[in-house]
C-alpha positions in Angstrom: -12.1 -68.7 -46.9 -9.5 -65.9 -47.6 -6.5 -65.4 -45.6 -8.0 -61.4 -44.4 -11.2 -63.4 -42.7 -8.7 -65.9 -41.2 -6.7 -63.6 -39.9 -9.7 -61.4 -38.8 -11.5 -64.4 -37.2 -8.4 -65.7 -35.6 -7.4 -62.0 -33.5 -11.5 -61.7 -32.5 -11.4 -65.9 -31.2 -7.9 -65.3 -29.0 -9.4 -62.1 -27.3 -12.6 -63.5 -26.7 -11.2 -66.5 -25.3 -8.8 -63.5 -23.0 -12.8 -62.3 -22.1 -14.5 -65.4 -21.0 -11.5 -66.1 -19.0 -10.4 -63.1 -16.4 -14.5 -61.8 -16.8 -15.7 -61.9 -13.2 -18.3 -64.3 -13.3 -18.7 -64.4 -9.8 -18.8 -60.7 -8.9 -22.1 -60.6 -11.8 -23.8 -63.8 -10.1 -23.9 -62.5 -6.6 -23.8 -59.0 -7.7 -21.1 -57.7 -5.4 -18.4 -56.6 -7.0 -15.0 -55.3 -5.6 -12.0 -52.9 -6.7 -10.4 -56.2 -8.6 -13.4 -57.3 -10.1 -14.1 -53.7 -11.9 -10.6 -53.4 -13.2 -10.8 -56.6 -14.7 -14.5 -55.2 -16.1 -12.5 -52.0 -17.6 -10.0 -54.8 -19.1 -12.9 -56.5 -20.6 -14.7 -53.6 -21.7 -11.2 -52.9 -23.9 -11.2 -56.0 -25.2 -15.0 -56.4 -25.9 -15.0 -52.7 -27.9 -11.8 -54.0 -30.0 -13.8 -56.7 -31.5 -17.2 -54.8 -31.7 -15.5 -52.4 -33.9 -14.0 -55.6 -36.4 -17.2 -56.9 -36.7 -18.6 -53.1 -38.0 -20.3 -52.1 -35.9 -20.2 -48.1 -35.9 -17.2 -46.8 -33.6 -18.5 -43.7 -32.1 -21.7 -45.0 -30.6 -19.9 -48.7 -29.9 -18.1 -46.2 -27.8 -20.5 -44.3 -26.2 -22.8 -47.6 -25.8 -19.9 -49.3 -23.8 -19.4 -46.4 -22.2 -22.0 -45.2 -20.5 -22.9 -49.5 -19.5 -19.8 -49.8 -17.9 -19.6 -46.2 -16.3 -23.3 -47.3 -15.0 -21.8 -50.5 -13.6 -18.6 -48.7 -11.8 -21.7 -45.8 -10.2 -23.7 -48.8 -9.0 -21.1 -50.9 -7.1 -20.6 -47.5 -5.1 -25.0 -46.4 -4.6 -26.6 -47.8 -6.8 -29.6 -45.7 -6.0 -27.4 -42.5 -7.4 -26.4 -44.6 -10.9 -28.4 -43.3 -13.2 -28.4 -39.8 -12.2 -24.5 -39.9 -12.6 -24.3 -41.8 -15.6 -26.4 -39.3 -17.4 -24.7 -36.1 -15.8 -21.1 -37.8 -17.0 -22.5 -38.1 -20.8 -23.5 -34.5 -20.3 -20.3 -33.4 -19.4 -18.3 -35.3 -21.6 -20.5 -34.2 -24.5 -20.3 -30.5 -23.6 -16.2 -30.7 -22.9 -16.1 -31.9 -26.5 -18.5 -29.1 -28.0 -15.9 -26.4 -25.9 -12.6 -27.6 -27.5 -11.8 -24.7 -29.8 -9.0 -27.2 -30.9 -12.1 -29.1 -32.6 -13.3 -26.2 -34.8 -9.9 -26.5 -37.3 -10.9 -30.0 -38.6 -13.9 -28.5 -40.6 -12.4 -26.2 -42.1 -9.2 -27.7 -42.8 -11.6 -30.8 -44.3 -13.3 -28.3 -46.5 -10.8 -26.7 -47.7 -9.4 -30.1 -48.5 -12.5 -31.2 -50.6 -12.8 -27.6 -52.4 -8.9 -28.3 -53.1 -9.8 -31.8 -54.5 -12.6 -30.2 -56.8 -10.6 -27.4 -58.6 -9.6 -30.3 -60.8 -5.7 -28.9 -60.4 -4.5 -32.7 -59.1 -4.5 -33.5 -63.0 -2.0 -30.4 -64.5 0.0 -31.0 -61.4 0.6 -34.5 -62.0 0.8 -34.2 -66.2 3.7 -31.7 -65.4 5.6 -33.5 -63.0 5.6 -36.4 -64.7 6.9 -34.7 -67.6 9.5 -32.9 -65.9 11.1 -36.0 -64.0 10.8 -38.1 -67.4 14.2 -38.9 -67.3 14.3 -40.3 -63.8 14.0 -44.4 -63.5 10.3 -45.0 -62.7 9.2 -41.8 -63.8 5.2 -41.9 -63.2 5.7 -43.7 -59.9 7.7 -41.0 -58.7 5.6 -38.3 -59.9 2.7 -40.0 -58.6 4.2 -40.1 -54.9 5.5 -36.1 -54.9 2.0 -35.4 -56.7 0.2 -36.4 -53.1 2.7 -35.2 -51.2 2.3 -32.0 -52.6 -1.6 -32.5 -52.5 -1.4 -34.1 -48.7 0.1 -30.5 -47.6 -3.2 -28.7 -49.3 -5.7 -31.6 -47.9 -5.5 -34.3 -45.3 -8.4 -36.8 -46.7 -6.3 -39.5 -47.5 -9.3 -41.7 -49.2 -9.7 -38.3 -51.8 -6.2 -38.2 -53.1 -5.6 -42.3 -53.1 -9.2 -42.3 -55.1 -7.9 -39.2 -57.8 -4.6 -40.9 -58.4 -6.2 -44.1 -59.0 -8.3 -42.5 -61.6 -5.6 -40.6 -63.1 -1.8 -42.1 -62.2 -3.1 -46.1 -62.5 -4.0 -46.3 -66.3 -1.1 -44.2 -67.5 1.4 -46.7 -65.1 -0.6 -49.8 -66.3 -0.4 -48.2 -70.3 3.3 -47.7 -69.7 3.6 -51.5 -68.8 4.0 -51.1 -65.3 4.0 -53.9 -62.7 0.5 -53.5 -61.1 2.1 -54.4 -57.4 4.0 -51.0 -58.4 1.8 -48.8 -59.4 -1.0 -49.7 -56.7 1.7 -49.5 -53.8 3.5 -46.1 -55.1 -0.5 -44.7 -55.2 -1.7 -45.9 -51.3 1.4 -45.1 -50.0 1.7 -41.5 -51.6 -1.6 -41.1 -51.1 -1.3 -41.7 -47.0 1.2 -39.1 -46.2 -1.7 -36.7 -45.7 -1.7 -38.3 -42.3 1.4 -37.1 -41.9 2.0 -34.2 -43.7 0.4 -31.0 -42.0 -2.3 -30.1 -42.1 -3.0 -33.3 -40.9 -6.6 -34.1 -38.9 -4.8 -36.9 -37.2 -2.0 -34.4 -35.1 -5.3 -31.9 -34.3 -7.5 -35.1 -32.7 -3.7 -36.4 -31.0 -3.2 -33.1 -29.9 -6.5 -32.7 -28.4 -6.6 -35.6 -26.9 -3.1 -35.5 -25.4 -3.0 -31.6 -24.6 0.1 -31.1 -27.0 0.3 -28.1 -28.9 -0.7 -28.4 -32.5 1.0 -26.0 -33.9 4.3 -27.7 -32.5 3.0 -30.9 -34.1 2.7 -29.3 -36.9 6.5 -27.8 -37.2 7.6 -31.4 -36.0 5.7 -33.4 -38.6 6.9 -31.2 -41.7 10.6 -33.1 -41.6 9.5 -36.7 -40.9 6.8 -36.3 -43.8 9.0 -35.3 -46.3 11.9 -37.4 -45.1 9.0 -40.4 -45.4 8.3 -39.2 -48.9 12.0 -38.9 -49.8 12.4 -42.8 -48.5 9.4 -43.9 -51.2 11.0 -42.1 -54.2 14.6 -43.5 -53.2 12.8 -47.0 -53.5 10.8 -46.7 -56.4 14.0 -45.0 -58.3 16.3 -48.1 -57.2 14.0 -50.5 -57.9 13.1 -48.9 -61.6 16.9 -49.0 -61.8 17.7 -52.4 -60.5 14.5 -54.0 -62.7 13.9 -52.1 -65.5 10.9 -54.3 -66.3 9.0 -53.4 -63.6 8.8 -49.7 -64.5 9.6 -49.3 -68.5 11.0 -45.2 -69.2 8.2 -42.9 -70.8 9.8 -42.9 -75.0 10.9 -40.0 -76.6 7.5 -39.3 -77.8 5.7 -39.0 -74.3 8.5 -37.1 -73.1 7.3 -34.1 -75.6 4.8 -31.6 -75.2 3.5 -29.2 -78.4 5.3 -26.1 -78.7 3.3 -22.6 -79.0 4.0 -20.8 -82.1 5.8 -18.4 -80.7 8.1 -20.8 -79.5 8.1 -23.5 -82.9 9.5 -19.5 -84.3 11.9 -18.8 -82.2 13.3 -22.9 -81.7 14.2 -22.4 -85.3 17.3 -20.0 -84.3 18.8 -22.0 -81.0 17.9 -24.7 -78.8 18.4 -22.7 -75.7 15.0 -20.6 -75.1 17.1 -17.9 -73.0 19.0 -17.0 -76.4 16.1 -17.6 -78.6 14.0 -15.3 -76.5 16.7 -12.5 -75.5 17.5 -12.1 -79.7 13.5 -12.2 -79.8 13.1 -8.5 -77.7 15.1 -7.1 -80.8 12.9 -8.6 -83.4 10.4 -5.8 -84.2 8.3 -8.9 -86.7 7.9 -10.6 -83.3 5.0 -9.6 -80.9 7.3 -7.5 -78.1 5.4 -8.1 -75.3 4.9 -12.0 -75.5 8.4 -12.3 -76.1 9.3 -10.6 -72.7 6.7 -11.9 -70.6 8.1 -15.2 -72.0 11.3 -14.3 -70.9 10.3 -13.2 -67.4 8.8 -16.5 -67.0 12.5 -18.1 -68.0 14.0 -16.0 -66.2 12.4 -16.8 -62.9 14.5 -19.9 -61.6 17.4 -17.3 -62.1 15.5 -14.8 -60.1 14.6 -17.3 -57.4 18.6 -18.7 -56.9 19.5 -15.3 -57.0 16.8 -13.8 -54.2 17.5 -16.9 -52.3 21.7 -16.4 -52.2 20.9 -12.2 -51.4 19.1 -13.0 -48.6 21.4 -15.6 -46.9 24.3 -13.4 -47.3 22.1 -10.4 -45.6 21.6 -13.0 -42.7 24.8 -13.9 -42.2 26.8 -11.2 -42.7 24.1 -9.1 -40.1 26.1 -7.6 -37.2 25.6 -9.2 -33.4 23.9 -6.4 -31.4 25.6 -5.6 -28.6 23.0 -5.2 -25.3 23.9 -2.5 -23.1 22.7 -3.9 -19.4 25.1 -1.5 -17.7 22.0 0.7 -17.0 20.0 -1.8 -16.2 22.6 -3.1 -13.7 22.4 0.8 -11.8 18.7 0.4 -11.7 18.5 -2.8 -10.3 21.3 -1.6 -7.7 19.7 1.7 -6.7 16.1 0.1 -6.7 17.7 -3.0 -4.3 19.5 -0.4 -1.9 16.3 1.9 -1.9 14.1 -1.1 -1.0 16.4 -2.0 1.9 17.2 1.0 3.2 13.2 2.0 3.1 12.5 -1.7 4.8 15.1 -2.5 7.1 13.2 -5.2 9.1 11.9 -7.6 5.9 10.3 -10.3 6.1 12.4 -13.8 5.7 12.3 -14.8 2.2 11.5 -19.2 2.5 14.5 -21.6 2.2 12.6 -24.4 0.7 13.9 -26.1 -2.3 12.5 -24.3 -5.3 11.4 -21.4 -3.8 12.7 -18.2 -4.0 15.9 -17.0 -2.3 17.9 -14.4 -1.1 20.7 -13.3 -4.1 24.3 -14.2 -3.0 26.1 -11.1 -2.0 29.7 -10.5 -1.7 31.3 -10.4 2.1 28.9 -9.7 4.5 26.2 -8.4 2.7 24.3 -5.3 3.3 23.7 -5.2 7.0 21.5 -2.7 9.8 24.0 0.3 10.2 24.9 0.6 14.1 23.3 3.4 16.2 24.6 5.2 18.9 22.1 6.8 21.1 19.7 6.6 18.6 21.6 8.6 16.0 23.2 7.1 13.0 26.8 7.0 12.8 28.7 8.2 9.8 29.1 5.8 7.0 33.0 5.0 6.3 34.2 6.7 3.6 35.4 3.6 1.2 31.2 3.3 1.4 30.5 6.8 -0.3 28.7 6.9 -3.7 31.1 7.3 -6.7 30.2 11.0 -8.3 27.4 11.5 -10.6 29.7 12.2 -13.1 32.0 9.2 -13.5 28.8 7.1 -14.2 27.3 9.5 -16.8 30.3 9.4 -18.5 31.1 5.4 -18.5 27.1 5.2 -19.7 27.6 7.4 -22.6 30.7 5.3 -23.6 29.2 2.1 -23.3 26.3 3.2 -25.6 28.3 4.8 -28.2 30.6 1.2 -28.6 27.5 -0.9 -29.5 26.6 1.8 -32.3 30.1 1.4 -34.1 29.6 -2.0 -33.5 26.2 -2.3 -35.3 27.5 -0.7 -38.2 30.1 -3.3 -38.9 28.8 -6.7 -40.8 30.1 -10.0 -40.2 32.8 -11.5 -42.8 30.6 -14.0 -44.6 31.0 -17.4 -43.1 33.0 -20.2 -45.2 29.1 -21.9 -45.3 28.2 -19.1 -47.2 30.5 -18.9 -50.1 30.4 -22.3 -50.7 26.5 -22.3 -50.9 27.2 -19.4 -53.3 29.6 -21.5 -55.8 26.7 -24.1 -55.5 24.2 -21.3 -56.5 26.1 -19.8 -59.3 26.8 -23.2 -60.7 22.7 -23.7 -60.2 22.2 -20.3 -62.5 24.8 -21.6 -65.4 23.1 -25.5 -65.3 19.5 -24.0 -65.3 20.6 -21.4 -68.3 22.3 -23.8 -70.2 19.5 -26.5 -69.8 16.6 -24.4 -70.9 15.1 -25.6 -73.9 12.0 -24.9 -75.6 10.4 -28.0 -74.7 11.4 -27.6 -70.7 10.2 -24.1 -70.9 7.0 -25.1 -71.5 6.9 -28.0 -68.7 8.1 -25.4 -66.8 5.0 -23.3 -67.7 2.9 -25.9 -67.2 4.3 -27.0 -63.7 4.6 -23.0 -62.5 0.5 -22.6 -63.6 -0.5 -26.0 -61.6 1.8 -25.7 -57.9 2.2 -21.4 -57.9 -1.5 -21.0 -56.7 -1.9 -24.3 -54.9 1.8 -23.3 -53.2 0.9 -19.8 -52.3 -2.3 -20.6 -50.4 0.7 -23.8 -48.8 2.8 -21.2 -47.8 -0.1 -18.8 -46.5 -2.0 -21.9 -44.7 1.2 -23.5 -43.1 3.7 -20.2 -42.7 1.4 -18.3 -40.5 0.2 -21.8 -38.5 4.2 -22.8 -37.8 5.4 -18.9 -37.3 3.1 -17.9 -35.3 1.0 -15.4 -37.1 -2.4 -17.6 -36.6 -3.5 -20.0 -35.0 -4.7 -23.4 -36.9 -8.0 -22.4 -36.8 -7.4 -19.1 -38.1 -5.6 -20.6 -40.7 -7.7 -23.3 -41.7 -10.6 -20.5 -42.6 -7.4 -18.7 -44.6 -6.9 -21.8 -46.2 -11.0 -22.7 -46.6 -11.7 -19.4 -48.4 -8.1 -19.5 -50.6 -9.9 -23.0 -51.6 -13.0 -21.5 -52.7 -11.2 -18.9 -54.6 -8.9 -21.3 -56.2 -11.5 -23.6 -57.1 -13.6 -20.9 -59.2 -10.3 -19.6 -61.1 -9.6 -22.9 -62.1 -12.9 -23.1 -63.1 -13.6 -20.6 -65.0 -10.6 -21.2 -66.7 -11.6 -24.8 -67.7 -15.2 -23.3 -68.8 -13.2 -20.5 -71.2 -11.3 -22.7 -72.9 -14.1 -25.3 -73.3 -16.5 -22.2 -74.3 -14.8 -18.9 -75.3 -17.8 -17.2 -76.6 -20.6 -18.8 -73.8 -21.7 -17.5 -71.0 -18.5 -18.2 -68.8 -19.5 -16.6 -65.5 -22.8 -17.7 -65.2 -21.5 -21.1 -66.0 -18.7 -21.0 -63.4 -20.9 -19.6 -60.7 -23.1 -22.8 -61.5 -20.6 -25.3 -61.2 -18.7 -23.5 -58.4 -22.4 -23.5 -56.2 -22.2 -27.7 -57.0 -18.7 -27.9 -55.8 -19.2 -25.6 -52.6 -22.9 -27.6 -52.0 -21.1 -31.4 -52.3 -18.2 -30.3 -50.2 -20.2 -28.9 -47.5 -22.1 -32.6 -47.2 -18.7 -34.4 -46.9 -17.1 -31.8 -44.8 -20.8 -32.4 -42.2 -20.3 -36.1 -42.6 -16.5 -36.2 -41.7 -16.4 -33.2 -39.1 -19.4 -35.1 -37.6 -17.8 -38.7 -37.6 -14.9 -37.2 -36.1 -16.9 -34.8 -32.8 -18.9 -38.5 -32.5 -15.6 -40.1 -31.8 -14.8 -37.6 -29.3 -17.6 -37.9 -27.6 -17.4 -41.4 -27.5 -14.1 -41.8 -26.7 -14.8 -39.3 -23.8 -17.0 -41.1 -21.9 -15.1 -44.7 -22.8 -11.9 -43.1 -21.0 -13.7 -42.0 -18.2 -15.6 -44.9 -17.9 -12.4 -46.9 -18.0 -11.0 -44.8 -15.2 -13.9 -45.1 -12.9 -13.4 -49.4 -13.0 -9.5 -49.2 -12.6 -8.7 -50.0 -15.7 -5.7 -47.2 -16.1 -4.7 -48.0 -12.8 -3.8 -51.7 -14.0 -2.4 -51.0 -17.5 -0.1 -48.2 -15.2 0.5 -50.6 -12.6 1.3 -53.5 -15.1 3.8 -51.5 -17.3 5.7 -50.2 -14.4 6.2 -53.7 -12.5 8.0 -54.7 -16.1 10.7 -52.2 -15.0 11.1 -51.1 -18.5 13.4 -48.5 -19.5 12.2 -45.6 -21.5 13.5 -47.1 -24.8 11.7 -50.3 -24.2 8.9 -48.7 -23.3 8.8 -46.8 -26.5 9.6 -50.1 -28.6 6.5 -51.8 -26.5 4.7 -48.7 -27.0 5.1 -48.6 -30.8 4.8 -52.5 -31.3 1.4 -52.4 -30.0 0.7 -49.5 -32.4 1.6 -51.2 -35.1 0.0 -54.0 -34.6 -3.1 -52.3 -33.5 -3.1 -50.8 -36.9 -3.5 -54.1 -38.8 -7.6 -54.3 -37.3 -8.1 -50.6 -36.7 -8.4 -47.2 -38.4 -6.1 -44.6 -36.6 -9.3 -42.7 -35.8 -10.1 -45.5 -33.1 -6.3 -45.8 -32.2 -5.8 -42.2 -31.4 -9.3 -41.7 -29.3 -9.4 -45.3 -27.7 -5.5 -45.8 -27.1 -4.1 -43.0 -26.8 -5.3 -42.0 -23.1 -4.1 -45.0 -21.8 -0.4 -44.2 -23.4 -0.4 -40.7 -22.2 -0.6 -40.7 -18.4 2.3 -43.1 -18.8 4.6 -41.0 -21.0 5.8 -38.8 -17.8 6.5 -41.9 -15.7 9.3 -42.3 -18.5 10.2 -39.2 -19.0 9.3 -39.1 -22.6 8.0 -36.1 -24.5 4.6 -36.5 -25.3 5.4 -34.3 -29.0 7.9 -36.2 -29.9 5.6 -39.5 -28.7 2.9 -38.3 -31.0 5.3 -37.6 -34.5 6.3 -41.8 -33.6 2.5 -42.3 -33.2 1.4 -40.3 -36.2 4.4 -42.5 -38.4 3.5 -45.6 -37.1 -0.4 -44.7 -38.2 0.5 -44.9 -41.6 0.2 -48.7 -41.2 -3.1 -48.2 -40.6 -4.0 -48.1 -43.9 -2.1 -49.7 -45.6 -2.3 -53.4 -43.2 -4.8 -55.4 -44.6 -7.4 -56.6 -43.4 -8.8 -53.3 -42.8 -6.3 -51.0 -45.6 -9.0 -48.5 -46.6 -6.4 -47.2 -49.3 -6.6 -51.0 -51.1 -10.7 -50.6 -50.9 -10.4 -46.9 -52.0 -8.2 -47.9 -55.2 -10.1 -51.0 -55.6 -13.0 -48.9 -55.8 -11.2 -47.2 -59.2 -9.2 -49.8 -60.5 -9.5 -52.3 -63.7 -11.6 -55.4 -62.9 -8.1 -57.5 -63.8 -6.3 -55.4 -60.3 -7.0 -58.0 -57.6 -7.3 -56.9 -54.1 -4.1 -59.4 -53.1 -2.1 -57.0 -55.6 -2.7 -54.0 -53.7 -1.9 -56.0 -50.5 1.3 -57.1 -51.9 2.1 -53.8 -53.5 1.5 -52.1 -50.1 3.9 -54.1 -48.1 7.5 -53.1 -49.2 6.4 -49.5 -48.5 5.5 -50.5 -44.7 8.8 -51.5 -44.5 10.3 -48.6 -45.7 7.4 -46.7 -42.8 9.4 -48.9 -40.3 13.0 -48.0 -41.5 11.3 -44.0 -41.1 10.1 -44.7 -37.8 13.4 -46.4 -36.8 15.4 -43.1 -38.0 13.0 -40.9 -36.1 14.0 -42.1 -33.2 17.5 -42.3 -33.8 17.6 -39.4 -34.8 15.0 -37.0 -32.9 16.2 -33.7 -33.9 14.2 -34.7 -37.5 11.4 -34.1 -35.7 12.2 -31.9 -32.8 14.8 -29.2 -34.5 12.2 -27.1 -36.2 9.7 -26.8 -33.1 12.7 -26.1 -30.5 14.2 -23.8 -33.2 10.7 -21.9 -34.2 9.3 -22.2 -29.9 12.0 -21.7 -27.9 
């Protein structure tokens, strides 16, 4: 038998054995039972649902099925004549809090834009291009292959889409460049799971749903720990290409080159450096004028790019500190207060409890009731008189006029600032010098795959994290920048296959297939994922009603565990808990037993959920249930054994557990963008 169904067989046989055990027998037999016996009932039902799912059977109704028996069984220890009618009116409610969670309606359209994304057939130029502009880098095609799905998880977060296109298109050029197959198959699963990660991931919207946490803050906090995750896998794959050579041979001199145009074989002849060649070309009246200086423009725009980039630092930090006037607003405050007490002399007593309001602290004595004599008021003493009119009027107008000079001096340019700009300059004379014909055109090819697919990035994720939309706004953004990117690239495929055809009859063709097929997977994944809810819904409450939370709560606290060992117990039982199960099932089963625990350690639930949502990358890439092995099993040669992929995977779960370990070491990773972005 293999080791997976060993180990499988093994987990199910210890927590059955955990069932049969603490399962009140007794309570069932004479059919009374008490508070102890249905918290042990919610302890079984966990246990019980954990092995139901390993065994297949389907997650969302196993949910619901448990559920609503064990919900039934908590109503009908209290009146059991009432049990049915409340078991039914709980799945109602449950059901219907689910369809009302306008966090809900994002994963849709984010999944659609996804699959359109996957469609436009742009995964392929991006990857040719990267790989031939890191050609020189030790394990070239593994490193393209893991910024190619980073790139691709920040436009989709279907993890088994991107692991299945790169095992199509990144495994037989590594295998046909003599890579080790443990290699190739790791760099692949692991790239292609930092869509969990990576906004816009579905994992953070169901987490934040389920946990109340702002998605949009998920989303600012996950940017950092996805790319610093990504950063991790290349630094391993580039030290390990280094260190073995064998194990990822270079591309040769021949793969590294791609055909020249003929505009460009012309001008190569006069200079290797394209800026030159191109620059003398604009004086060439033999050569076409306007080629030659869109051809330019293109070179020219890393220059442009360095060059925006350093104007626009030194505009923000050279700006001048506005001065705020509150001198005004101090006289207003102190007329309105000595108006309100002179109108109200007899106010009511403002309350002294701790955290409520109180009364400012006044110099002296404070304002007090002037004394009367005979009912008449006497005369104030002179040192109380108002200062004139005047003197204020003046000191105003003074005040104001200093923050205008102000305003109009800049700042001297920090020492940050110029030495950023000797790093730019230096930028502009390495890119100038190292732009040759041949990385002018991978340059072309790279700008034509990642502009469009980074524009709809940058208009999907910039108006998400600053605030200009909110996720589900943006997701339909992103939806309909997918449709439109899909039937460019389309069309452009179809008119270079078929100049003369008819090219927009034949795009709207394929573009109807694409938009058809993606609408079927976007129903069957957006309706997998509103199942789970529902399911988990009524599981959580059903667990609630038998005292199971109040047992897991009461259990964790008697450890006396401090807030760091609670988040190393936390996130050891997440890790392990992705070895059997998908993080779909973690996240709506788990999660709402973590969560009401979280304040009892003072412990952010955000920052909880970025350690949850790294940690979940285990989840499939632990065998036995590693969807990312079956995905690129699914795609691979017959000779790529299943063990492979397993062994591939597992140096890159270690590398997940060094991430997760500098997360929390360092929580500003995750946390400085959110606090900076939402103060």
């Amino acid at each position: 038998m293999r080791k997976e169904l060993w180990f499988g067989f093994s987990l199910m046989a210890i927590i059955l054995a955990f069932v049969i055990v603490y399962t009140p027998w007794s309570g069932f037999i004479d059919g009374h039972l008490d508070r102890a016996d249905l918290g042990a009932l919610g302890l079984l039902m966990l246990a019980l649902i954990v092995v139901a799912i390993m065994l297949g059977f389907p997650t969302a109704f196993t949910l619901m099925g448990m559920g609503v028996f064990f919900g039934w069984l908590a109503y009908r220890s209290v009146n059991p004549e009432l049990a049915n009618q409340q078991i039914l009116d709980l799945m109602v409610q449950r059901a219907y809090s689910v369809m009302s969670n306008d966090v809900l309606i994002a994963v849709p359209l984010f999944v659609f834009m996804g699959y359109l994304v996957e469609r436009a057939n742009l995964i392929e130029m991006l990857f040719k291009s990267l790989h031939l502009s890191m050609a020189r880098l030790p394990g070239a095609l593994a490193v393209a292959t893991i910024v190619t799905c980073a790139i691709f998880a920040t436009a989709t977060g279907i993890v088994g889409a991107v692991v299945t296109l790169m095992g199509l298109l990144a495994l037989p050029a590594m295998l046909r460049a003599g890579y080790n197959v443990k290699l190739a198959a790791g760099s692949i699963t692991a790239g292609g799971c930092l869509g969990i990660l990576i906004p816009p991931s579905v994992l953070l919207i169901v987490y934040g749903a389920t946990a109340g946490v702002s998605v949009v803050k998920l989303y600012a906090g996950a940017f950092f720990p996805g790319l610093m995750l990504a950063a991790l896998y290349v630094g391993y794959v580039i030290v390990l290409a280094k260190w073995k050579p064998h194990l990822a041979p270079p591309l040769s001199e021949a793969e590294r080159r791609v055909t020249l145009p003929p505009l460009s074989q012309t001008l190569s002849a006069r200079g290797r450096n394209a800026l030159a060649g191109l620059w003398g070309g604009l004086r060439d009246p033999a050569l076409p004028r306007r080629q030659v200086a869109s051809q330019l423009f293109v070179s020219l725009l890393p220059a442009i790019a360095i060059t925006v980039l350093l104007v626009t630092m030194y505009g923000a930090a050279t700006a001048p500190k506005a001065a705020v006037d509150t001198t005004g607003l101090e006289q207003s405050g102190g007329s309105f207060s000595s108006l309100s007490e002179a109108s109200e002399p007899e106010s009511a007593p403002e309350p002294t409890e701790e955290g409520g309001l109180q009364e400012p602290p006044q110099e002296g004595a404070g304002l007090q009731e002037p004394p009367t004599e005979g009912g008449d008021l006497k005369e104030p003493p002179a040192a109380a008189e108002p200062a004139p009119a005047a003197a204020p009027a003046a000191a105003s107008e003074t005040a104001a006029a200093e923050p205008q000079a102000a305003a109009a001096e800049r700042e001297p340019a920090p020492t940050w600032f110029w030495i950023t700009l000797a790093v730019g300059l230096l930028g502009l004379a390495l890119v100038s010098w190292l732009m040759d014909w041949q990385r002018l055109e991978i340059f072309k090819m790279l700008l034509a795959s990642f502009f469009p697919l980074a524009v709809m990035i940058m208009a999907v994720l910039g108006s998400i994290v600053f605030g200009l939309a909110t996720p589900t706004e943006a997701a339909a953004v992103g939806a309909l920048g997918g449709l439109l990117l899909a039937g460019a690239y389309r069309y452009l495929a179809i008119r270079r296959a078929a100049p003369g055809g008819a090219v927009v009859a034949e795009t709207l063709k394929d573009l109807g297939g694409i938009i058809k097929e993606s609408s079927f997977l976007t129903a069957k994944t957006s309706a997998m994922v509103c199942w789970l809810f529902v399911g988990s819904s009524i599981f959580s409450a059903s667990f609630a009603l038998l005292g199971g939370q109040d047992i897991v709560e009461r259990w964790v606290l008697s450890l006396g565990l401090t807030p760091f060992q609670f988040m190393l117990l936390a996130q050891f039982i997440i890790f392990i808990l992705g070895w059997p199960l998908e993080w779909t099932e973690i996240i709506v089963i788990f999660m709402p037993i973590f969560i009401p625990l979280l304040p009892k350690f003072g412990v952010d639930p955000l920052f909880f959920g970025l350690l949850v949502a790294l940690n979940l990358q285990t989840a499939f890439l632990s065998p036995p249930v590693a969807m990312a092995a079956f995905y690129l099993k699914g795609v691979s040669p017959p000779h790529v054994t299943l063990n492979q992929i397993f062994l591939g995977m597992l140096p890159f779960m270690g590398i997940q557990v060094i991430a997760l370990i500098l997360l929390y070491m360092f929580p500003a990773i995750g946390l400085w963008l959110p606090e900076l972005l939402y103060k």
